[in-house]
C-alpha positions as CSV (number, residue, x, y, z in Angstrom):
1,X,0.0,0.0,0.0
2,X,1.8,3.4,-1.2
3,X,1.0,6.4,1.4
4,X,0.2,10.0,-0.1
5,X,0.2,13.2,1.3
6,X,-1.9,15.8,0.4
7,X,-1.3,19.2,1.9
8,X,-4.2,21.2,1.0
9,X,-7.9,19.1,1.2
10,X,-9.9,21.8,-0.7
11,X,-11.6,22.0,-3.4
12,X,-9.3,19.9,-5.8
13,X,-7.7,18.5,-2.7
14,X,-10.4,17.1,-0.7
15,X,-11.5,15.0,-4.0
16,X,-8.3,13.9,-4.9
17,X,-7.8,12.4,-1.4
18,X,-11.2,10.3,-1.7
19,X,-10.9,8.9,-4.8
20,X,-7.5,8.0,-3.5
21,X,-9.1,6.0,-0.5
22,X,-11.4,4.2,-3.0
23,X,-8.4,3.1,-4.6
24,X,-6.8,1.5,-2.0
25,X,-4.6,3.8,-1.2
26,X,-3.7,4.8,2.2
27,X,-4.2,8.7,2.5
28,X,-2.9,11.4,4.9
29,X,-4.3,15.0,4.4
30,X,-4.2,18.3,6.0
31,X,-6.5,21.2,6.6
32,X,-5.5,24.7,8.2
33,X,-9.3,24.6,10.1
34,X,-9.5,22.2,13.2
35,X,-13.7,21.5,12.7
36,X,-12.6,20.1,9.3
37,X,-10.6,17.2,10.7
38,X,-13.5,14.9,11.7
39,X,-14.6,15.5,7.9
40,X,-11.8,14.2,6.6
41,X,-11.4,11.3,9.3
42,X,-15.0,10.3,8.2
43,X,-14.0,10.0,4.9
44,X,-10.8,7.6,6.2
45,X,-8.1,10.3,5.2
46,X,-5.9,10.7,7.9
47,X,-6.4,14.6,9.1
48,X,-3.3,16.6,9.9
49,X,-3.8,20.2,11.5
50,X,-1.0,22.2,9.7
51,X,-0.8,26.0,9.5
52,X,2.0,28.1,7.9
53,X,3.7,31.3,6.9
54,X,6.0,31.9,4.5
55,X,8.7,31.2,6.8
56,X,7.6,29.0,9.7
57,X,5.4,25.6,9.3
58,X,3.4,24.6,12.2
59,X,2.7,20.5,11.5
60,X,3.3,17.1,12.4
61,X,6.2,15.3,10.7
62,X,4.6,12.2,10.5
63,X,2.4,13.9,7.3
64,X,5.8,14.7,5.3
65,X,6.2,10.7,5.6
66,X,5.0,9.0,2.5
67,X,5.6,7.7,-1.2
68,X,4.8,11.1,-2.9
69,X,3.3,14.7,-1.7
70,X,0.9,16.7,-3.4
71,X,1.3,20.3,-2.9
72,X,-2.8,21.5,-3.3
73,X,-2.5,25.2,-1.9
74,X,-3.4,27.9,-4.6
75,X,-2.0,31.4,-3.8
76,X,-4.5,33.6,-2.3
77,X,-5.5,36.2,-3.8
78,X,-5.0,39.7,-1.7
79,X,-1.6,40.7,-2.7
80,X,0.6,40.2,0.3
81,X,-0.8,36.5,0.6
82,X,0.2,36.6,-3.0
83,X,3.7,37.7,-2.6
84,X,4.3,35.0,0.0
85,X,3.3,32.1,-2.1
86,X,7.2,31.2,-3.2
87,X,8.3,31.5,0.0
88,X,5.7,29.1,1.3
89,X,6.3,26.5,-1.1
90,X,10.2,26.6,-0.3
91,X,9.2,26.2,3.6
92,X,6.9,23.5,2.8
93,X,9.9,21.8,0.7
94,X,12.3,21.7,3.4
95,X,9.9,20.2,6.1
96,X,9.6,17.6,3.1
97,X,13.2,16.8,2.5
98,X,14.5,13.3,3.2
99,X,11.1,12.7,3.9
100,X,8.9,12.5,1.0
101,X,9.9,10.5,-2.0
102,X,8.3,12.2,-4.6
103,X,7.0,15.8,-4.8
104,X,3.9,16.8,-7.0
105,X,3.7,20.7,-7.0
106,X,-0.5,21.5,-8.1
107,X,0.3,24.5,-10.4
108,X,-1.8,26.3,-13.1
109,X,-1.7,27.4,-17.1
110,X,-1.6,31.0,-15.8
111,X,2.3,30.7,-16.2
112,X,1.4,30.8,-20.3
113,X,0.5,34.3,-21.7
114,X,-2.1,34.9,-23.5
115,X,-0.5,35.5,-27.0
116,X,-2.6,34.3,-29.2
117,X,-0.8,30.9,-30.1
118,X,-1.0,26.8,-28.9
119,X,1.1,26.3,-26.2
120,X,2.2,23.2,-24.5
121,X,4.7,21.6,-21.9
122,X,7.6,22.6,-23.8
123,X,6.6,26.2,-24.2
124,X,8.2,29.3,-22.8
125,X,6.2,31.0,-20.1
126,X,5.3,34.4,-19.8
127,X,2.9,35.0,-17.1
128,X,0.9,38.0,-17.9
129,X,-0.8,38.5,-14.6
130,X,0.4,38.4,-10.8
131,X,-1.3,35.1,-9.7
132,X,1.2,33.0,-13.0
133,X,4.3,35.1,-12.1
134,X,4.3,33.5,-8.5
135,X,3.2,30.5,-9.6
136,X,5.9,30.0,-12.2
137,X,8.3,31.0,-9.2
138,X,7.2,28.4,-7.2
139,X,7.4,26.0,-10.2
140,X,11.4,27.5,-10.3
141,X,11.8,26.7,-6.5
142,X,10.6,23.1,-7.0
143,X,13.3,22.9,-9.9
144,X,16.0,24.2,-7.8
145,X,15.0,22.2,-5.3
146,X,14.3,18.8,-6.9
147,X,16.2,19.2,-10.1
148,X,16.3,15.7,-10.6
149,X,12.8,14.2,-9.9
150,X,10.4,17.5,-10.1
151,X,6.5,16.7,-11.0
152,X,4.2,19.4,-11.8
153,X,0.7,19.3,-13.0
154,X,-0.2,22.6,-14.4
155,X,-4.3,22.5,-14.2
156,X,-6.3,24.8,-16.4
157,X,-10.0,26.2,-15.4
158,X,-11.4,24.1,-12.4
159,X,-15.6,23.7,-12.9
160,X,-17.3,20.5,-11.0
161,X,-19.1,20.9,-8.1
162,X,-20.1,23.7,-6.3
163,X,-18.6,25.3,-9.2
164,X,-21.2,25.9,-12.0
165,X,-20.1,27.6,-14.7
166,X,-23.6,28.8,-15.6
167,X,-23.0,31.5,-13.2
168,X,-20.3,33.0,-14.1
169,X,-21.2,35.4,-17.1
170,X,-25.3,35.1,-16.4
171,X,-27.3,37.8,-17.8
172,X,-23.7,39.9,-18.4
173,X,-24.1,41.8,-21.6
174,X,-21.1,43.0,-23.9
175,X,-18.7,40.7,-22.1
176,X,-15.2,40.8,-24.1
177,X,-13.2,38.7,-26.2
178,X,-16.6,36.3,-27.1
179,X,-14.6,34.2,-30.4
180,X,-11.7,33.1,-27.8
181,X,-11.3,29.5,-26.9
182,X,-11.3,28.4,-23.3
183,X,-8.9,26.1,-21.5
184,X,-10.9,24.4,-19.0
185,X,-10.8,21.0,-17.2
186,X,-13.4,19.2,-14.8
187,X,-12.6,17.8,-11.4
188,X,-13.4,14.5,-12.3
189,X,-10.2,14.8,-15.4
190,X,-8.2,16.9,-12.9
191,X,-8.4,14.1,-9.7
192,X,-8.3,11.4,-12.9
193,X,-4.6,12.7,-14.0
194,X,-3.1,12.9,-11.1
195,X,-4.3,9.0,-9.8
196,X,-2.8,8.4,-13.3
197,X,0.7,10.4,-12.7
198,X,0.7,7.8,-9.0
199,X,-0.9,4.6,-11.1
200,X,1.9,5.1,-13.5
201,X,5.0,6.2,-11.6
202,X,5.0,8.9,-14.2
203,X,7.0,11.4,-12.2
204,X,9.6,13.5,-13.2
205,X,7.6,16.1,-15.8
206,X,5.5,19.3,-16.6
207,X,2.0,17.9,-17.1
208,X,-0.9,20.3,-18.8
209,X,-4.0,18.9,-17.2
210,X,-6.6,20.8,-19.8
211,X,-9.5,19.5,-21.8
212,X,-8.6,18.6,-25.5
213,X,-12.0,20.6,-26.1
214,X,-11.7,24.4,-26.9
215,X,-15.1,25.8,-27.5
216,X,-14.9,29.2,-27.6
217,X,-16.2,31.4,-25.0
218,X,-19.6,32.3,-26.4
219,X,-20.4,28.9,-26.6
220,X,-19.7,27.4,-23.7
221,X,-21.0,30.0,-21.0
222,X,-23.8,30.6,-23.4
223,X,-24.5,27.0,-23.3
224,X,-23.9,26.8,-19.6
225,X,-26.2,29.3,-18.7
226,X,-28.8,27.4,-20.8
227,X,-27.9,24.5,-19.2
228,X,-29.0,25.8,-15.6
229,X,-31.4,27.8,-16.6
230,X,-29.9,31.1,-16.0
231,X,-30.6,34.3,-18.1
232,X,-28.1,33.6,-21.4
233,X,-25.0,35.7,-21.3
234,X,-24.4,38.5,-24.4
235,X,-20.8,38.5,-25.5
236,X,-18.7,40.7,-27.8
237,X,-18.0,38.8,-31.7
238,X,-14.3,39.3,-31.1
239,X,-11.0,36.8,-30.5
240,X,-8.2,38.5,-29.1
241,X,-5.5,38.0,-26.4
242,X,-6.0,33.7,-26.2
243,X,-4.1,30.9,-25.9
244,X,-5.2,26.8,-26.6
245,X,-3.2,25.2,-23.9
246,X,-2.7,22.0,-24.8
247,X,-0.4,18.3,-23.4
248,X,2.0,16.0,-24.9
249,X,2.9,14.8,-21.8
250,X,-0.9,13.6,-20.5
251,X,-1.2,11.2,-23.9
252,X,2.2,10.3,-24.2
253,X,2.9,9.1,-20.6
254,X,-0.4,8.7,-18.8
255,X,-2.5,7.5,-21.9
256,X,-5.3,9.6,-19.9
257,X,-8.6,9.5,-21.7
258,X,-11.0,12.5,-20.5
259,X,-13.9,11.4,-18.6
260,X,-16.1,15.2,-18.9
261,X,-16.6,16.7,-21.9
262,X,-16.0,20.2,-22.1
């Protein structure tokens, strides 16, 4: 039985660490709020209570113990939380040195501008907006860090549960840049790549976790909004500033086929 760690039992997080369980796996996961250990006990993931700043980690060692740790903490979004994000990802690395065999760092296609190309793992990145500059960062930390055995799993748009993409542009009218394609991927894809990346022993890469699908943006929240019966959004007939985000390391190495179309 191979143990994983997942720091970070959110929204992607908390998922990930069920399906996990249901796999036979045994499971160790934190959470930052003490009423939300007995949720993840119930669920049989071992809870761990771990709280930290971008220089101090408050947590139990025993959770840096296991076959591979997934990093499942997004940057926050007011800008001093922001800032810190590096620096939290090299504490969380050293409390995980000598302890954790393998290191999967949750990151996002926000390190790719939007300039109007297909991009994929062996593309440069030029972040174009605060949250991809420190995420790329991190990514570069990781590197340093693990230069020899690095995994990251760049996700695009999360929708699933509790996060409808109906809503998002309901009854908006004139909303910009209408012909662009989006990059999206469901939680069920997003939880299925990464059980494949453990299934596989397929460490050691940059891995674009997106949808093969690209409708453009018109389509989909217009189609979404239908879907839920929300008032339909109105968007501008125009296609600038995109990107197609796209893998060669999801078909070539995990042989993933995508469970929710997009």
């Amino acid at each position: 039985m191979k143990t994983i760690s997942i720091l970070g039992c959110g929204w992607f997080g908390f998922a990930f660490a069920k399906k996990l369980v249901e796999l036979g796996y045994e499971v160790k996961g934190s959470t930052t709020s003490p009423e939300k250990l007995d949720l993840l006990a119930e669920e049989k993931i071992s809870p761990f209570l771990i709280n930290f700043t971008a220089d101090h980690i408050i947590a139990d060692n025993e959770f840096f113990d296991a076959d591979a740790l997934f990093i499942c903490i997004p940057p926050k979004r007011n800008t001093a939380e922001l800032l810190d994000f590096p620096q939290k990802i090299k504490s969380i690395l050293g409390a995980a040195k000598d302890k954790s065999k393998q290191v999967v760092l949750i990151s996002s296609t926000s390190v790719y501008a939007d300039e109007n190309k297909t991009v994929n793992e062996n593309s440069e990145t030029h972040p174009d907006t605060d949250s991809g500059k420190v995420v790329l960062s991190a990514e570069n930390i990781l590197k340093s860090s693990l230069p020899d055995h690095f995994t990251i799993i760049r996700f695009a748009g999360l929708i699933g549960p509790d996060r409808n993409p109906g809503r998002f542009f309901a009854g908006k009218t004139d909303v910009p840049n209408g012909l662009a394609p989006v990059n999206l991927i469901h939680q069920t894809d997003a939880v299925g790549i990464a059980a494949a990346i453990l299934d596989k022993q397929a460490y050691g890469r940059i891995y674009n976790a997106c949808s093969p699908h690209h409708p453009t943006k018109k389509e989909f929240y217009t189609e979404a909004a239908k879907t839920s019966d929300l008032v339909e959004p109105l968007f501008v007939d125009e296609k600038k500033d995109w990107k197609v985000v796209e893998s060669v390391n999801v078909p070539e190495f995990l042989q993933y086929d995508f469970q929710t179309a997009i």
